[in-house]
C-alpha positions, 0 to 999 in steps of 0.5 A, spaced: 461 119 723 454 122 724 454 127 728 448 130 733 446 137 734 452 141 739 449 142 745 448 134 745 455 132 745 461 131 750 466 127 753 468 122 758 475 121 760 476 115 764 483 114 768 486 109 773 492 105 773 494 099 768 489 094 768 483 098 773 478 095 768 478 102 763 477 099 756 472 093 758 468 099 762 469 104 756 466 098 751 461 097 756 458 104 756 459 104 749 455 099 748 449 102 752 449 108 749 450 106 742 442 102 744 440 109 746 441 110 739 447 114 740 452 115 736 459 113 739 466 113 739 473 110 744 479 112 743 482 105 745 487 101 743 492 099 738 489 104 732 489 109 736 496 108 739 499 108 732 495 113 728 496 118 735 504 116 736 501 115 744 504 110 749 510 111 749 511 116 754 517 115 758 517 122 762 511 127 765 512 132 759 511 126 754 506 123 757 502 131 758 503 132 751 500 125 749 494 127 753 493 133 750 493 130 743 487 126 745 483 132 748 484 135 742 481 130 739 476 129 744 474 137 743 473 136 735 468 130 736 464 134 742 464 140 739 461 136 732 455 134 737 459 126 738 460 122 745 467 121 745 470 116 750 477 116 751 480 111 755 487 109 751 493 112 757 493 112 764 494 120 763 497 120 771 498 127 772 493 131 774 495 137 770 494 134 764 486 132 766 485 139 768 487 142 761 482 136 758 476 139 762 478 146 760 479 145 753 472 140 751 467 144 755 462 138 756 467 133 760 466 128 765 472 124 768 471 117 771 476 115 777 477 107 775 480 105 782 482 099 783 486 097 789 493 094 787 493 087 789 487 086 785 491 090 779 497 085 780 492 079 779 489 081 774 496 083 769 497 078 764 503 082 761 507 081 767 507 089 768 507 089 775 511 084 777 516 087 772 516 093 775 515 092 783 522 088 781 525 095 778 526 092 772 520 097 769 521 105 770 515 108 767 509 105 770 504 109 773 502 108 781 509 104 782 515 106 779 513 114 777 507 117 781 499 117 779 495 123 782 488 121 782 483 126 780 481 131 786 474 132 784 471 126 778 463 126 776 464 119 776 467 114 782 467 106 780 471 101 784 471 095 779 472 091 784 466 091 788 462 092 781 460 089 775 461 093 768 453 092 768 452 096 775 458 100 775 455 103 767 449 104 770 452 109 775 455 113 770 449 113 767 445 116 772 452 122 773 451 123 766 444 124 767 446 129 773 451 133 769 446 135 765 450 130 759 445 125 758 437 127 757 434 123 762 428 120 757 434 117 753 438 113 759 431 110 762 431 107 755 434 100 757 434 099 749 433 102 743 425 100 742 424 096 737 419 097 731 413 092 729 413 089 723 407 090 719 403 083 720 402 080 713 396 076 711 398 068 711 396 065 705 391 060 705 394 052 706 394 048 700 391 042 700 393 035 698 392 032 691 388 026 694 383 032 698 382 036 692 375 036 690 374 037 683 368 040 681 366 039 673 363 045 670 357 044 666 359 046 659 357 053 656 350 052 651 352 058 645 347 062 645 342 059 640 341 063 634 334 066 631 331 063 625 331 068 618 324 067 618 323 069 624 328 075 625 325 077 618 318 077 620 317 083 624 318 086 618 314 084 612 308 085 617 311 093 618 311 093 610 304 090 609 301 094 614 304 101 611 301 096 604 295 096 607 294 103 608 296 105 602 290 102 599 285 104 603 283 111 600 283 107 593 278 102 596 273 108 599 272 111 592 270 105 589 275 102 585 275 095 586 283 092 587 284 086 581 286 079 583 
């Protein structure tokens, strides 16, 4: 994982009860921030559960001691400059939130509210039903108590927004809380790069277009005759001849034929 400067990371800690809406909107605010350019992690799911031994608390102290496993983790990953989302357990109790906060530093809590008809109708696991039948012990807000966060950065009820309204809200807090820089979140993606422009090559043309053009055919340069190449120089000997003889001739002799 590639991790940022110090100064640049942090963590947001979603909590609510079962079925609030947490993973879809840990994903969601995941996803906006990675088109930021952001490097981002979330501790959900089934990985996290068995790599962590967590959720399976049945008890507030097993419970306190699984939140604090994840704030461990989330201090390492901020600390390191990394945004770290952690939405794997309701984390019910109060205490154990505060410690979080206490431990990372830079921490923003969510409050996903829900209201509990809604939460009822959206379990597909039949959680509710199990537990307002007593035949579930150990689920949050129903057979055991949840303690609602006394001061959360971030409020959203997932039932009167959708996950795009209620990641842009968390933006804005993240902004005011001085987490986020302010350039970064007003980026609705990350810009994209032009590509160079590429010069098309021209369209070949049909056989049947194709004009062809006969090229006259090259002459070989013509070749100068012996006799004339060889007579620029007799008339260079003949006169140098010529004036060899004149002396002779002034003194009178006279030249035999």
């Amino acid at each position: 994982m590639t991790l940022g400067p110090p100064s640049s990371g942090f963590t947001v800690w979603l909590t609510g009860m079962t079925c609030a809406g947490k993973s879809t909107l840990a994903q969601g605010l995941a996803n906006r921030l990675r088109r930021l350019g952001k490097t981002v992690d979330v501790l959900d799911g089934q990985e996290v559960e068995q790599m962590l031994s967590i959720g399976k608390a049945m008890t507030k102290d097993e419970r306190v001691a699984e939140a604090r496993k994840l704030a461990w983790v989330c201090k390492l990953v901020t600390r390191g400059g990394g945004i770290i989302i952690q939405s794997a357990i309701e984390s019910p109790y109060r205490e154990a939130r505060d410690e979080a906060r206490r431990q990372i530093g830079r921490f923003a809590e969510i409050f996903v509210e829900c209201p509990t008809e809604t939460l009822i109708s959206r379990d597909k696991s039949g959680r509710y039903k199990r537990a307002l039948a007593g035949e579930l012990k150990n689920l949050p807000g129903i057979t055991e108590p949840y303690e609602p966060p006394a001061h959360p950065e971030v409020v959203i009820d997932t039932s009167k927004h959708s996950i795009d309204e209620s990641v842009e809200h968390v933006l804005g807090q993240l902004v005011a809380q001085r987490l986020l820089d302010p350039n970064v979140a007003a980026l609705k993606s990350r810009p994209k790069v032009q590509a160079r422009a590429v010069a098309k090559p021209a369209p070949v043309a049909a056989e049947k277009d194709k004009k062809v053009v006969k090229m006259a055919p090259r002459k070989p340069p013509a070749r100068q005759d012996k006799a004339k190449r060889a007579a620029p120089a007799r008339k260079q000997a003949a006169g140098r001849t010529a004036r060899a003889e004149r002396p002779r001739l002034a003194a009178g002799g006279k030249r035999k034929r």
